[in-house]
C-alpha positions in Angstrom: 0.0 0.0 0.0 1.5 3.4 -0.7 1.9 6.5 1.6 -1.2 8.3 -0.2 -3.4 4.9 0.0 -2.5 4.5 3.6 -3.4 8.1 4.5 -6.9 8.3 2.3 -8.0 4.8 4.7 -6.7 7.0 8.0 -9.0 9.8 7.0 -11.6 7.7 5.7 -11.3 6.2 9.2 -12.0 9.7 10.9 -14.7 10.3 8.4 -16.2 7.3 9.4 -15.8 7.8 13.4 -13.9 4.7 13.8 -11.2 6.9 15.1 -10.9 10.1 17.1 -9.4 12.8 14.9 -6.1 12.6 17.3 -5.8 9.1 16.5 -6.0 9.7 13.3 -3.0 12.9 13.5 -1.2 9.9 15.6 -1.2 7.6 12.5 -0.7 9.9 10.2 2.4 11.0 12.1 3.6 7.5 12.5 3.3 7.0 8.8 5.2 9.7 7.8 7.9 9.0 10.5 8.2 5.5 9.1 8.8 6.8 5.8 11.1 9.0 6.7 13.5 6.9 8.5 16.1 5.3 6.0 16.3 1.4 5.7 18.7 0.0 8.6 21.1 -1.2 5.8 21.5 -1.2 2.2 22.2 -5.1 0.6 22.4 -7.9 2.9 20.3 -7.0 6.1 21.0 -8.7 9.6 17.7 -9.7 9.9 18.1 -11.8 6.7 18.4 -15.3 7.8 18.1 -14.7 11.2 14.7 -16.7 12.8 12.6 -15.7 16.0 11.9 -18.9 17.7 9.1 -19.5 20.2 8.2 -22.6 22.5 5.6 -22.8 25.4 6.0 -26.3 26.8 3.2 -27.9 29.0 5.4 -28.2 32.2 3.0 -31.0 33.8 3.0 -33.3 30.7 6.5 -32.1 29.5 4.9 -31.7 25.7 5.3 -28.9 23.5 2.0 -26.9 23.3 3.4 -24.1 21.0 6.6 -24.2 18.7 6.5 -21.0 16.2 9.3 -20.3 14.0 9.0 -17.3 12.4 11.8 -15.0 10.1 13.0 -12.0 11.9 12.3 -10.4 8.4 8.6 -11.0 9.0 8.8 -9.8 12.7 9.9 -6.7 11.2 7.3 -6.1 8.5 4.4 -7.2 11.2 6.2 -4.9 13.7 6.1 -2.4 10.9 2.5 -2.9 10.2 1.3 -3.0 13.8 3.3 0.5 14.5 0.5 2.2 12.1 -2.1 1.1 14.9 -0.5 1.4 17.6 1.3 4.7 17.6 2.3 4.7 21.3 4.3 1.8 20.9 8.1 2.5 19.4 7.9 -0.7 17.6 10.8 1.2 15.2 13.0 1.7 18.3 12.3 -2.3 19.5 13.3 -3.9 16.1 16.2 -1.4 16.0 17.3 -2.8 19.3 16.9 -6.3 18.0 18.8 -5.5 14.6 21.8 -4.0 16.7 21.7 -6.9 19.6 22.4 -9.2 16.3 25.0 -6.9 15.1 26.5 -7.4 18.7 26.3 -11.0 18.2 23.2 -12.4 20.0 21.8 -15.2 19.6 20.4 -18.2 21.5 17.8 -17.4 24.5 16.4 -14.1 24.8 13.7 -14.7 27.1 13.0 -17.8 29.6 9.9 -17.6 31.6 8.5 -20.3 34.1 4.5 -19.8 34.3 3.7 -21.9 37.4 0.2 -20.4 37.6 -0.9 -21.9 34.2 1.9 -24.2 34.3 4.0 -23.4 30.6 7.5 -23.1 30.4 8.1 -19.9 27.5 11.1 -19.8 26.0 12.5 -17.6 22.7 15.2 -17.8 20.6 17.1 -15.4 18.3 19.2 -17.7 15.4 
């Protein structure tokens, strides 16, 4: 979708009163921030074959529940996508963060969470 499709749907959107007018001056700023910020790198990207791994394992039963393995590439475009609806959220600045973390050399487990409560075991990868 181009800039000028994305901001007739925002004002469409106001016209219609499924936004506020501010929301709509938030998206419209977000859109024209996201354009303005250059590409993180021309060519080969970081992000290229680099995969965002996610596993919730039923601690009782030991058995994986959820195993998602997704391109960081695709992160990035969803992240990019979501930012346009919710403008409060520097989704930019997060997948920035993420780009320079694998710059730096991360990879492996990023996050490791016990859930005893509902009893899942969350784990996610960077590769």
């Amino acid at each position: 979708m181009t800039t000028s499709e994305e901001r007739k749907k925002i004002l469409k959107m106001i016209q219609e009163g499924k936004i506020t007018p501010e929301e709509g001056a938030r998206l419209l700023k977000a859109l024209s921030t996201k354009r303005e910020k250059p590409h993180r790198r021309a060519g080969k990207s970081r992000l290229a074959a680099r995969w965002l791994r996610v596993r919730v394992t039923d601690m009782e039963k030991g058995k994986t529940k959820v195993n998602v393995n997704l391109p960081l590439r695709l992160v990035d475009a969803g992240m990019s996508i979501a930012a346009q609806f919710v403008p409060d959220v520097a989704f930019d600045d997060l997948m920035e963060a993420v780009s320079e973390a694998l710059d730096d050399g991360l990879t492996g487990k990023i996050v490791d969470v016990v859930d005893g409560e509902d009893g899942e075991h969350i784990e996610v990868f960077v590769e």
